[in-house]
C-alpha positions, 0 to 999 in steps of 0.5 A, spaced: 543 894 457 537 893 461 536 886 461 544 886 463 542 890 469 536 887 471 540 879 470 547 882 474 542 884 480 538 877 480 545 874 479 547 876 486 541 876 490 538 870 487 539 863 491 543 859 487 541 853 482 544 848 477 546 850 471 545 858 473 538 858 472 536 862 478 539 868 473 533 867 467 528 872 467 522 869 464 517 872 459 511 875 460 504 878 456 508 885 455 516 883 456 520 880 462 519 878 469 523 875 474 521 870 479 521 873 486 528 875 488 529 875 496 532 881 499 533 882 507 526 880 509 521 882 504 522 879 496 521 884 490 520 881 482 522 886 477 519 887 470 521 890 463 514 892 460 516 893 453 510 896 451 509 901 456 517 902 456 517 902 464 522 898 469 517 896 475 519 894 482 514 890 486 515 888 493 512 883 498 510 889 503 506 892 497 511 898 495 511 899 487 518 903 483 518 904 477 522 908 471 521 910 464 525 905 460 530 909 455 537 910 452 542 912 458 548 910 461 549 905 467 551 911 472 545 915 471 540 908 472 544 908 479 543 915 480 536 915 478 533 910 483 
């Protein structure tokens, strides 16, 4: 579910490419990344680091957001971030 949540949201933000290419999330030394995803006037990158179990948000003015990766619903990912 947490590749679903991240891949709706590079989905809807990503600038569009042949054949849904800007959708892939790519994988890294410790699980998935995306590429840089333009949001307003900063970008992010989001990674699913599967050995520390942690979702990460980066962005481009230096902010750093995380969440522990587990079992939980949809509507508790939204309310806790």
């Amino acid at each position: 579910m947490w590749t679903q949540i991240v891949g709706k949201t590079r989905l809807a933000l990503a600038p569009k490419e042949n054949h849904w290419w800007h959708v892939t999330l790519y994988v890294s030394a410790r699980g998935l990344t995306t590429t840089p995803i333009p949001h307003g006037t900063t970008v992010f990158e989001v990674k699913l680091d599967f050995i520390d179990h942690r979702l990460t948000v980066l962005t481009s003015d230096g902010r750093t957001r995380g969440i522990e990766l587990g079992p939980r619903s949809v509507a508790d990912f939204y309310t806790s971030t």
